[in-house]
ROPASE-280918 format. One line per field, with one value per residue (C-alpha): residue in one letter; y, z, x. Coordinates in Angstrom, 1 decimal, always signed. Example, Ala and Ser with C-alpha at 12.3 -4.5 7.8 and 13.67 -1.06 7.14 Angstrom:
// residues 2
pafi a:s
yy -4.5:-1.1
zz +7.8:+7.1
xx +12.3:+13.7
This chain:
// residues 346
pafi x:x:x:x:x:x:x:x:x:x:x:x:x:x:x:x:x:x:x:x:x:x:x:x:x:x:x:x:x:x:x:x:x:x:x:x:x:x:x:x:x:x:x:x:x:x:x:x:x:x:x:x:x:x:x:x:x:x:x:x:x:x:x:x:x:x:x:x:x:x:x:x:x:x:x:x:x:x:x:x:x:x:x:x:x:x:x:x:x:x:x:x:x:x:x:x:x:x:x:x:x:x:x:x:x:x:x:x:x:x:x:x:x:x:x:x:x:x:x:x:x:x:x:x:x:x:x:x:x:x:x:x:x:x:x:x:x:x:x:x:x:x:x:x:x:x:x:x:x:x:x:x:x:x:x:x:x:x:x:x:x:x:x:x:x:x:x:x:x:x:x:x:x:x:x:x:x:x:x:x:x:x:x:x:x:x:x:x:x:x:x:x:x:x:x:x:x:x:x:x:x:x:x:x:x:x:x:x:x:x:x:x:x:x:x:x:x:x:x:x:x:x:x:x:x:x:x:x:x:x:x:x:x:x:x:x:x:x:x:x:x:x:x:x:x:x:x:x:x:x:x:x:x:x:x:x:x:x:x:x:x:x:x:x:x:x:x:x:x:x:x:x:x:x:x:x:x:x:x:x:x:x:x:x:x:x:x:x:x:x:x:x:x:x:x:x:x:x:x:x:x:x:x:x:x:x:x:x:x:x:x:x:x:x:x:x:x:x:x:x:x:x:x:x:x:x:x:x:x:x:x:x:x:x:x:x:x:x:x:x:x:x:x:x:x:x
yy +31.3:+27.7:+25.3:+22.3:+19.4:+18.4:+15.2:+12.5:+11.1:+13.1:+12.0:+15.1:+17.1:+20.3:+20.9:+24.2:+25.8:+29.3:+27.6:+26.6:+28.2:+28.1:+27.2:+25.5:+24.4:+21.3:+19.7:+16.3:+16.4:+15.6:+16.7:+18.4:+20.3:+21.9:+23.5:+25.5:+28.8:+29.7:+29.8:+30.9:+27.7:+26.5:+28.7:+27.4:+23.9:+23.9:+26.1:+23.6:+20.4:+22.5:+23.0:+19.4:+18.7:+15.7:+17.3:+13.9:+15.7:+18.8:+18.6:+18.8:+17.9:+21.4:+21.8:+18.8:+20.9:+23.9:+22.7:+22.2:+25.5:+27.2:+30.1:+29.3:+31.5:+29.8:+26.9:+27.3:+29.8:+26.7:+23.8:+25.8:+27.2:+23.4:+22.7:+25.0:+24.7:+20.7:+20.8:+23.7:+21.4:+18.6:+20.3:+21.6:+18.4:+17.4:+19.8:+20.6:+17.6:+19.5:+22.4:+20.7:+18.9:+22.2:+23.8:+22.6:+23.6:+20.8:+22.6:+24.6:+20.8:+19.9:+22.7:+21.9:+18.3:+18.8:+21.7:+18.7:+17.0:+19.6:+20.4:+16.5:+17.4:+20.0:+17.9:+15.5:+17.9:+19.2:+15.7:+15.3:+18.4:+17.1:+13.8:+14.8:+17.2:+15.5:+12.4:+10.4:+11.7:+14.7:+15.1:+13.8:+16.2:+19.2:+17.8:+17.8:+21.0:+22.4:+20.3:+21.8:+25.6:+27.7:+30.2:+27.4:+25.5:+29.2:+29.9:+27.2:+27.3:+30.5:+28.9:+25.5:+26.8:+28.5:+25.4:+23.6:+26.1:+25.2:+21.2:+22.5:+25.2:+24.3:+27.7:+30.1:+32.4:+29.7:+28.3:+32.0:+32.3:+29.1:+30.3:+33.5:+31.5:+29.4:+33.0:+34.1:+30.9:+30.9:+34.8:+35.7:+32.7:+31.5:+34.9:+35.0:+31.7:+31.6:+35.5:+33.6:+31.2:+33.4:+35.5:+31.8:+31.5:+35.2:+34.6:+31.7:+29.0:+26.0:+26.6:+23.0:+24.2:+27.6:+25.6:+23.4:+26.5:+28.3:+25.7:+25.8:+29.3:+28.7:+26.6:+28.7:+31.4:+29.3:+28.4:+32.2:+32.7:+30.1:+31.0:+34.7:+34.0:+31.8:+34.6:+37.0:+34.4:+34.7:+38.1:+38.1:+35.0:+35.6:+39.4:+39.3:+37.3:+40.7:+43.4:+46.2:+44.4:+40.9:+42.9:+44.4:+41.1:+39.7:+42.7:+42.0:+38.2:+39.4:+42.2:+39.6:+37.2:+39.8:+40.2:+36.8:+36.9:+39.4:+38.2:+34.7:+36.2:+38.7:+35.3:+33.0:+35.6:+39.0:+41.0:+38.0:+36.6:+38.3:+40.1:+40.4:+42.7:+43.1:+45.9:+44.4:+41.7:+44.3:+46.2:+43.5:+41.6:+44.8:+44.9:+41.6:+42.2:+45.1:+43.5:+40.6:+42.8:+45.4:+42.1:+40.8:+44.1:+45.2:+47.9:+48.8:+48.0:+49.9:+53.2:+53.6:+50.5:+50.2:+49.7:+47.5:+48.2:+48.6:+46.7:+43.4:+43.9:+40.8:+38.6:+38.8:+38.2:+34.9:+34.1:+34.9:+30.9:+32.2:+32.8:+29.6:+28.2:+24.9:+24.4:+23.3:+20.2:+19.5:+16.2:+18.6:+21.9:+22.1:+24.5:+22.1:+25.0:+24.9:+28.0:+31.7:+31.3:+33.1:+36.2:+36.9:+40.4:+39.6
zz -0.5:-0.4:-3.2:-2.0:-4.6:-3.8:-2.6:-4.8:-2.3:+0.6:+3.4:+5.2:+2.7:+2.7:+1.1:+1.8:-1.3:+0.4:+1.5:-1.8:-3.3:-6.5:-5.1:-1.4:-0.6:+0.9:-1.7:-2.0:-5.6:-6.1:-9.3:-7.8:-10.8:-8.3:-5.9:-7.6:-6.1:-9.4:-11.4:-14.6:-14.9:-15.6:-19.0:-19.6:-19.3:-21.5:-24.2:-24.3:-24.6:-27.4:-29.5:-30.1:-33.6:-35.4:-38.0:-40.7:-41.3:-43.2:-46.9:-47.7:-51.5:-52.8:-50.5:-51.9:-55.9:-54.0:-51.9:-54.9:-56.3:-53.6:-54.1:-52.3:-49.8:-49.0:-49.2:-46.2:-44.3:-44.5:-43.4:-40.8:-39.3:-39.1:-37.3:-34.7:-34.2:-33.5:-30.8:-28.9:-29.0:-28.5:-25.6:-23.9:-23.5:-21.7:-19.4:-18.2:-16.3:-14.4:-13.7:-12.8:-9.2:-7.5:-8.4:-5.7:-7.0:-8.8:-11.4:-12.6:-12.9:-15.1:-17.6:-17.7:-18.7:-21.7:-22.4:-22.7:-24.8:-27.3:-27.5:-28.2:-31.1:-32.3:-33.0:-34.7:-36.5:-37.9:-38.4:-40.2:-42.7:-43.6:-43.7:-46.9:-48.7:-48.8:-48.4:-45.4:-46.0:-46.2:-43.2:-41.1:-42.6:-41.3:-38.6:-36.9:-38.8:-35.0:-35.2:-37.7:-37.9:-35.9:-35.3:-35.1:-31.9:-30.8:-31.4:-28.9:-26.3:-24.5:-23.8:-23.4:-20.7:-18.6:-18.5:-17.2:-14.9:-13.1:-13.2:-11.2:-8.9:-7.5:-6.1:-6.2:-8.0:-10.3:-10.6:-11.9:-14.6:-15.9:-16.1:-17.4:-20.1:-20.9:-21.7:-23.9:-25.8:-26.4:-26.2:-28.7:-29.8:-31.8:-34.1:-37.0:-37.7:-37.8:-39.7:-42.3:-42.9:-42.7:-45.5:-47.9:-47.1:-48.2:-51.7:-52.8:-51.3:-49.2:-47.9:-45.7:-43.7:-42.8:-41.7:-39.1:-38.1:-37.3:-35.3:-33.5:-32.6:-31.6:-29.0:-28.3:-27.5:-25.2:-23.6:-23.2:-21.4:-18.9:-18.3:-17.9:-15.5:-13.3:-13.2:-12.0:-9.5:-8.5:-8.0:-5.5:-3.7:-3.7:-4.1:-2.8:-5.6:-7.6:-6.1:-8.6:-8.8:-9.5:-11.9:-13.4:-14.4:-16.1:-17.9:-19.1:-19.8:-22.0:-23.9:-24.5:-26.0:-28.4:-29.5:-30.0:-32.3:-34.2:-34.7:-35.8:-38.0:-40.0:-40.5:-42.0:-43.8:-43.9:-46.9:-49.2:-48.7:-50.9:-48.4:-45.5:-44.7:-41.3:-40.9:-40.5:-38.2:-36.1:-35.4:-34.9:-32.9:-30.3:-30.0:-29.1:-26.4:-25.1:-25.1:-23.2:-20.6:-20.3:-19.4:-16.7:-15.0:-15.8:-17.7:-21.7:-22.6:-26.6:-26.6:-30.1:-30.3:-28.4:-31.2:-34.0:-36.8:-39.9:-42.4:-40.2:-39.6:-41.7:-39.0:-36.4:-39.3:-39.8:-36.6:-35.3:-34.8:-34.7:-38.4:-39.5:-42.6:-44.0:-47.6:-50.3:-50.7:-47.1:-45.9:-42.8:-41.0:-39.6:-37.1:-33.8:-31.3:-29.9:-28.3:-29.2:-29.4:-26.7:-28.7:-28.5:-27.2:-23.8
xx -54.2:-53.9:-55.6:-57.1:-58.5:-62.1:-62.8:-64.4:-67.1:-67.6:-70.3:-69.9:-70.1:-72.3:-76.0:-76.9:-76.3:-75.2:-71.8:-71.0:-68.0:-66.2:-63.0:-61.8:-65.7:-67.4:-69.2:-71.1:-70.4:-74.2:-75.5:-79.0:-80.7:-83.2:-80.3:-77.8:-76.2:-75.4:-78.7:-77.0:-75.7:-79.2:-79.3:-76.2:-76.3:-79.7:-78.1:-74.9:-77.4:-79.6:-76.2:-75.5:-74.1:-72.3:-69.7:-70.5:-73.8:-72.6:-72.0:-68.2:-69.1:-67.9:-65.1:-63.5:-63.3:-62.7:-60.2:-58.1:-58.7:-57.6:-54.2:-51.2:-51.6:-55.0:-54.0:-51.0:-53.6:-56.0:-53.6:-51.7:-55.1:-56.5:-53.1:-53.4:-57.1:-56.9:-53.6:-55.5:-58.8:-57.4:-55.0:-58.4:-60.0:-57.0:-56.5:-60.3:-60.3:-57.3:-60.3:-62.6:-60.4:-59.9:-63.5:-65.9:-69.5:-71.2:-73.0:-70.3:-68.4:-71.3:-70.7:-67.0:-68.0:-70.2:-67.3:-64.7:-67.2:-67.7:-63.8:-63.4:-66.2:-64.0:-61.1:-62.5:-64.6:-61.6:-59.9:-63.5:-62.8:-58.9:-60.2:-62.8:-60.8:-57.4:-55.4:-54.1:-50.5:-51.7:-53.8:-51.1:-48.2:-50.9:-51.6:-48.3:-47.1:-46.7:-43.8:-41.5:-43.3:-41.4:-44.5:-46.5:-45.0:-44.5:-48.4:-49.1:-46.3:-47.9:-51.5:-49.8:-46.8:-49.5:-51.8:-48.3:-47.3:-50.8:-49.1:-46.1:-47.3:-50.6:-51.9:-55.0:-53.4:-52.1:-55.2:-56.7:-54.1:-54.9:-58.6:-57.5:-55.7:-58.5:-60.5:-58.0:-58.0:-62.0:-62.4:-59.3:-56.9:-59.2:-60.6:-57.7:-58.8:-62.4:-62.2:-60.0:-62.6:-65.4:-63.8:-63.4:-67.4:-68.2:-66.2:-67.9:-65.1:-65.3:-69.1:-68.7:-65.8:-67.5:-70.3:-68.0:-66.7:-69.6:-70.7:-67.3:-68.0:-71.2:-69.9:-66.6:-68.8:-70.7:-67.6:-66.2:-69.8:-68.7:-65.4:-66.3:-68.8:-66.5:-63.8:-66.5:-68.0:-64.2:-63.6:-66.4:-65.8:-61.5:-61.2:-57.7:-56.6:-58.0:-56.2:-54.8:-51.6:-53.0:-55.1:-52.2:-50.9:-54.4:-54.4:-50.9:-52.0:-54.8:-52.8:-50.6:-52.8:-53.8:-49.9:-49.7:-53.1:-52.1:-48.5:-49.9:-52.8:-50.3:-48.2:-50.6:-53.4:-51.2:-52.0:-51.8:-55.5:-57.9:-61.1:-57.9:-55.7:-52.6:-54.4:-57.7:-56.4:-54.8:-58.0:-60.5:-58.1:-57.8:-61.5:-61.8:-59.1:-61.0:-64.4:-63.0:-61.4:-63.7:-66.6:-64.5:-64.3:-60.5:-59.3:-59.5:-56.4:-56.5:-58.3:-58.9:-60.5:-63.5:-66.1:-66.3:-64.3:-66.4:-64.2:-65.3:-68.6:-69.2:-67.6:-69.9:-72.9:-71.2:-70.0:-74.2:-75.0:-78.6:-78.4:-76.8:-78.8:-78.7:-77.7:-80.7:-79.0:-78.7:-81.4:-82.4:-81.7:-78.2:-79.5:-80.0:-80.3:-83.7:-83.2:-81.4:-77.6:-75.6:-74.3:-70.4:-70.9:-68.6
């Protein structure tokens, strides 16, 4: 199937709504808030708005002694994490841009834009944390750590060589990898770090930082919801680009992201971080793989790991944005939703 870009300002574009199609349509590229083929864009876009956060207005006074405090082993697991968080960010705002050309219905565009806003957030969110807690040398040595970590660079080649493979072969199928590769980064890439610093906030350390973070996954999981439902908008719209061998290979993609989580997350936490175990990491990280599979209507790629696993059942309590609390000293809620959070059960 052939890919074509969408045109910037189109006369004849069309305005019946039931033409409009995810990929290869006719669109005016006006934004009509009244006419949209795919209404849950509409919950969507009003969750998105009713998340809006600015990181310089949660309280990184503690983090700053317990930054300090922190082992060794936390201390790297903290850096590196920050590292790898702020290059896939920061490569996400770049690349969305490159979505949003070849996808021709308007209202999906509009939740790609506030998407590269909030990824934007998140970079400088975590420039914000490093910023507080240590100094300029500092923050620059971890910020570039991708460049001299072996596991590091590696971490971020396999999201980062399927976003190019996109630049050099513009195709359909191309095009549904690099989608697919966007899931895994918001569905799965992402977990070892937010569990390691979900497990600092549950034993008393560096409360400001779990904050950001929840708020990150807050809007992550907003994301995954967007990027699921394009994929399934897909499938019914391009089924051939979903035949069992196509399948075969998304399965593959996803199991593989799941390696490559479990791989990183036994490198930087391991069994060296009190509250963590490889084990633990191994588990969870399997159940994500299979949740994110299983909702995009392929196959469960670990059998013995279709529920939760008890030992992080504390995870999703912290990741549930619909329970964030503001601390005492804190001028106002941090809580901005106006609305229920979308829940990470995809």
């Amino acid at each position: 199937m052939d890919l074509k870009k969408k045109a910037l300002f189109n006369e004849n574009g069309d305005i019946d709504v039931l033409k409009r199609k995810i990929l290869n349509g006719n669109t005016t590229n006006l934004n009509d808030f009244n006419n949209m083929k795919y209404t849950w864009v509409t919950e969507w876009y009003r969750q998105a708005m009713n998340n809006f956060w600015v990181p310089e207005e949660i309280n990184m006074n503690q983090d700053i002694k317990d930054y300090r405090k922190l082992d060794k082993f936390e201390k790297t697991a903290y850096d590196k994490i920050l590292s790898f968080l702020i290059f896939l960010d920061s490569l996400q705002t770049a690349n969305l841009p490159n979505v949003s050309e070849f996808i021709t219905a308007n209202e999906v565009n509009l939740c790609l834009t506030i998407q590269a806003f909030q990824e934007a957030l998140h970079s400088q969110s975590y420039g914000y944390m490093l910023d507080t807690i240590c100094s300029s040398e500092e923050r620059t040595k971890i910020l570039y750590q991708w460049k001299n970590d072996e596991h590091l660079l590696n971490r971020n080649k396999y999201i980062g060589d399927l976003y190019n493979d996109f630049q050099e072969h513009k195709t359909a199928f191309h095009f549904i990898k690099m989608i697919l590769a966007n899931y895994i980064l918001e569905g799965i890439y992402f977990y070892s770090g937010f569990m390691f610093f979900y497990n600092l906030g549950r034993n008393g350390k560096m409360p400001g930082s779990v904050q950001v973070i929840r708020y990150i996954n807050r809007d992550e999981n907003t994301h995954l919801w967007l990027f699921r439902n394009i994929l399934l908008e897909l499938q019914k719209e391009e089924s051939q680009l979903f035949d069992d061998e196509k399948k075969k290979i998304y399965e593959d993609m996803i199991r593989k992201g799941v390696e490559e989580e479990i791989k990183w997350g036994c490198y930087i936490i391991g069994d060296r971080i009190e509250g963590l175990t490889s084990d633990m990491i191994c588990d969870y990280v399997k159940y994500l793989g299979n949740m994110r599979s299983k909702s995009i209507g392929l196959s469960i790629l670990y059998e013995d790991q279709q529920q939760e696993p008890k030992s992080m059942e504390w995870v999703s309590r912290y990741a549930n944005a619909n329970m964030i609390k503001t601390d005492f000293f804190e001028a106002k809620s941090s809580a901005y939703a106006k609305s229920s959070a979308l829940v990470d059960d995809l």
